[in-house]
C-alpha positions in Angstrom: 31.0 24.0 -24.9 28.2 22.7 -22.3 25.9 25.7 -22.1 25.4 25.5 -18.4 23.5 29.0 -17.6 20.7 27.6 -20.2 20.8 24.2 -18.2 20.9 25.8 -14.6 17.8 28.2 -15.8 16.1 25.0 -16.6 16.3 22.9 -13.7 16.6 25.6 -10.9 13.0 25.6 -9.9 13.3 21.9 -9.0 16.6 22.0 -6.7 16.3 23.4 -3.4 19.5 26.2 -3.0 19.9 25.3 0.5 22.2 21.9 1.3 21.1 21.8 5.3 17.3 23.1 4.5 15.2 21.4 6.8 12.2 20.1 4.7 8.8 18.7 7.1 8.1 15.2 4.9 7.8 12.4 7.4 5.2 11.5 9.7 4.1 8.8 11.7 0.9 6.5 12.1 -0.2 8.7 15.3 0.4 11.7 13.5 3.8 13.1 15.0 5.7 15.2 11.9 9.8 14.5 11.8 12.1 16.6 9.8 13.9 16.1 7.5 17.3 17.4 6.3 18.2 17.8 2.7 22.1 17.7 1.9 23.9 17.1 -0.9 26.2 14.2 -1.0 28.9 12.7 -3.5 27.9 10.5 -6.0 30.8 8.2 -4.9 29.2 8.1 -1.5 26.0 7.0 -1.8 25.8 2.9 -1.7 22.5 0.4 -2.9 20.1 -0.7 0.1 20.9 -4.6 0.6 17.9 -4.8 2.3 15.9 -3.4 -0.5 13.1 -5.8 -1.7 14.1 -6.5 -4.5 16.9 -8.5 -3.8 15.0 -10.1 -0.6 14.6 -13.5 -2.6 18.1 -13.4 -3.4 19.8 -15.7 0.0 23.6 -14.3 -0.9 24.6 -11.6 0.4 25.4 -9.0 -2.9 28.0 -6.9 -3.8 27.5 -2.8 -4.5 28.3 -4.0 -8.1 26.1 -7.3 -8.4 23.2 -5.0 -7.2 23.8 -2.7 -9.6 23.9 -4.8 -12.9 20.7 -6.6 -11.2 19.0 -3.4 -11.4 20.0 -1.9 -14.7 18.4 -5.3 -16.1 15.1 -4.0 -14.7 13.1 -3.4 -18.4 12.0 0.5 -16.2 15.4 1.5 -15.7 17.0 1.9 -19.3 13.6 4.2 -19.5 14.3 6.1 -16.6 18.0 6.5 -17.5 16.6 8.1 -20.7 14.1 10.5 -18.6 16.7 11.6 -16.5 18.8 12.9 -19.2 15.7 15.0 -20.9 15.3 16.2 -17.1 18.4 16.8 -16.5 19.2 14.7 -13.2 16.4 13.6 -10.4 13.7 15.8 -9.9 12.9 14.3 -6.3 15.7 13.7 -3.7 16.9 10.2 -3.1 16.1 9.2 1.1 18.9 8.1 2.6 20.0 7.2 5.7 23.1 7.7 8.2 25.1 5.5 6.6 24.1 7.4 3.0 22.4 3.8 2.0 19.7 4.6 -0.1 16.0 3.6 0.8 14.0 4.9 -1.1 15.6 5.7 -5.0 18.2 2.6 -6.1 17.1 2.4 -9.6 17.6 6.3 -9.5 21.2 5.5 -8.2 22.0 3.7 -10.8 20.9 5.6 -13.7 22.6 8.3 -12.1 25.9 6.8 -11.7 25.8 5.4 -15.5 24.8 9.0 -16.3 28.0 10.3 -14.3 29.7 8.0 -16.4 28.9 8.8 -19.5 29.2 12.2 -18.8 32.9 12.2 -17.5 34.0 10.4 -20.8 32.3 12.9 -22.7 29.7 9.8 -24.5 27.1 13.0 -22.9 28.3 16.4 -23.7 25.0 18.6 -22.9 24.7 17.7 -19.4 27.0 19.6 -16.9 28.4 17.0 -14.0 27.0 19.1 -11.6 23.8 18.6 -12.5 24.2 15.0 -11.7 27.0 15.1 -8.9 26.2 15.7 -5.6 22.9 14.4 -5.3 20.4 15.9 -3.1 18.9 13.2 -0.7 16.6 13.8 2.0 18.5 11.8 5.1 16.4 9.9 7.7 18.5 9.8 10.9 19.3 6.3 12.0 17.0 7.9 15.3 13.9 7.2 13.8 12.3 3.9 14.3 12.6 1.3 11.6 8.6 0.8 11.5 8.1 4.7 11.0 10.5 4.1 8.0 8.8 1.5 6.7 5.4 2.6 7.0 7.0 5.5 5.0 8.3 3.9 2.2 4.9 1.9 2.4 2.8 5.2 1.6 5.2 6.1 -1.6 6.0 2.3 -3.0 2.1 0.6 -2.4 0.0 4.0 -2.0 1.9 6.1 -4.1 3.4 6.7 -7.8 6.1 4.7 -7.3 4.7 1.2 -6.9 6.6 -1.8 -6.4 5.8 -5.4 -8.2 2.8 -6.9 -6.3 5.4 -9.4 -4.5 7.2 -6.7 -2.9 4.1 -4.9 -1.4 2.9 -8.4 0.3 6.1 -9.0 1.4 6.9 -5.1 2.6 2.8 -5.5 4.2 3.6 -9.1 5.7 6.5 -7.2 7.4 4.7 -4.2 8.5 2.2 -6.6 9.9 3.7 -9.3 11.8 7.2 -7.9 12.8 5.9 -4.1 13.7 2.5 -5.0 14.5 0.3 -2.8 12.4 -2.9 -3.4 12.1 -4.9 -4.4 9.1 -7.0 -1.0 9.4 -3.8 1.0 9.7 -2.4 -0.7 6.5 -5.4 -0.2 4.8 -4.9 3.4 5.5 -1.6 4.0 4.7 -1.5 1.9 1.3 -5.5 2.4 -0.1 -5.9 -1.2 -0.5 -8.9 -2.9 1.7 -8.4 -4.6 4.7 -9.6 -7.9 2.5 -6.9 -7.4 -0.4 -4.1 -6.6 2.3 -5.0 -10.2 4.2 -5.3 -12.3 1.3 -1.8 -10.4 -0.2 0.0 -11.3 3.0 -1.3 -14.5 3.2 0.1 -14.9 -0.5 3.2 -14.1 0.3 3.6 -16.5 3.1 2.5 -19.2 0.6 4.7 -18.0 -1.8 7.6 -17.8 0.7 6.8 -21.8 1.9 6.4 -22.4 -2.0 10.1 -21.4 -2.1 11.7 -23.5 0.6 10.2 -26.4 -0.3 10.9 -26.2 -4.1 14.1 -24.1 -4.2 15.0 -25.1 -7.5 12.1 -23.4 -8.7 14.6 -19.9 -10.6 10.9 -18.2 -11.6 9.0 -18.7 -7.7 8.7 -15.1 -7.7 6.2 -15.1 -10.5 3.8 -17.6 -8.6 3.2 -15.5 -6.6 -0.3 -14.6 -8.4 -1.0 -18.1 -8.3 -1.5 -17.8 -4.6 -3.0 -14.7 -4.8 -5.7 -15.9 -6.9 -6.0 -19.3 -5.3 -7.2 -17.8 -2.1 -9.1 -15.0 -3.3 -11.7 -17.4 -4.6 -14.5 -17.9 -1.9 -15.3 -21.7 -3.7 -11.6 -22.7 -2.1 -11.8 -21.5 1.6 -13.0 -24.7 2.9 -11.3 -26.8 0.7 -7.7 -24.8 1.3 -8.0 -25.3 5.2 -6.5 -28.4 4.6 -2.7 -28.6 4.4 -2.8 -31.7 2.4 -4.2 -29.6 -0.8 -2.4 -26.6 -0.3 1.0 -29.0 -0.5 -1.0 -30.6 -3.6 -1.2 -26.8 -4.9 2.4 -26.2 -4.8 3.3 -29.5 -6.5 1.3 -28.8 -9.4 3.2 -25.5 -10.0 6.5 -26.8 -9.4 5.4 -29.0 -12.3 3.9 -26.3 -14.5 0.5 -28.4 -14.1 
């Protein structure tokens, strides 16, 4: 017997009842508020982001499935799979967009379909399915401008709880920077880092990034990453880092774990 009054008592203050409420959560650098619908949607229906950082230093292009077990092996997710069953399911809604791709909530995906899983074979037996499937996802229409999106996943993933490793943010900031245009002040603003930490971060990342072409081989470049990070935060190195010659020297001595 799954005791589902007890477990709908318990997580009804945290589901809206509403599947097209229209929730106010989005807003833009010059201030203009977007809507947002909330809907429930299938389980089955909802797919990984491809585009997600975390798989941006990955050049093949991955299957639903590869994404998947690349995530679970995340050390955080078995820990979130275990917080969602004492919760009950997600607390927040996933974002979504259009196409039901997730942007913002992969690992929660996941932990959620292994949950579903379990569930259906009975390995769970105090969790009701519906509780897990449909999700509720906030969707972002496929309208709204790809920098408003990313400067709002910038505010939750580098400003907010849910942070992202120190590579990502660069890399999410580089993008924000020199591909939408945002300015330093505006990025400071959005993510509560200074406008010093914010230049020397993107400028990490690009080091990283040329790290990476030229030694490919390299299966741990995402962890040097710091090395560039505190290579140019140190005032003693400007001069000396101007020229290309020791920057090249740099990344030789890390390829060969000098």
């Amino acid at each position: 017997t799954r005791n589902q009054e007890n477990t709908y008592a318990k997580i009804s203050h945290t589901l809206p009842q509403k599947a097209e409420e229209i929730l106010p959560g989005l807003a833009n650098s010059e201030g203009k508020k977007i809507s947002i619908p909330l809907k429930y949607i299938p389980l089955a229906n909802l797919k990984l982001d491809p585009n997600n950082l975390r798989f941006r230093h990955i050049n093949i292009n991955l299957t639903d499935l590869q994404m998947e077990e690349m995530i679970w092996k995340d050390h955080d997710t078995a820990k979130l799979f275990r917080d969602l069953q004492n919760t009950l399911g997600i607390i927040e809604p996933l974002y979504v967009d259009s196409n039901n791709i997730v942007l913002e909530g992969n690992r929660r995906l996941v932990c959620l379909r292994k949950l579903a899983r379990e569930i259906r074979s009975d390995v769970i037996r105090n969790i009701p399915i519906k509780c897990i499937d449909p999700i509720p996802c906030r969707v972002l229409s496929n309208e709204i401008d790809l920098s408003i999106k990313d400067e709002f996943l910038a505010r939750i993933h580098i400003a907010g709880k849910k942070q992202w490793r120190p590579l990502d943010q660069a890399a999410h900031l580089h993008e924000l920077h020199n591909v939408h245009g945002k300015s330093i002040e505006l990025l400071a603003e959005m993510s509560s880092l200074t406008p010093k930490l914010i230049s020397v971060s993107i400028k990490a990342y690009e080091l990283t990034s040329e790290y990476h072409k030229l030694y490919p081989k390299d299966i741990d470049w995402v962890s040097k990453y710091s090395y560039f990070l505190e290579l140019i935060r140190k005032p003693s190195l400007e001069e000396w880092l101007k020229d290309k010659k020791n920057i090249l020297l740099i990344m030789e001595w890390v390829a060969n774990k000098q």
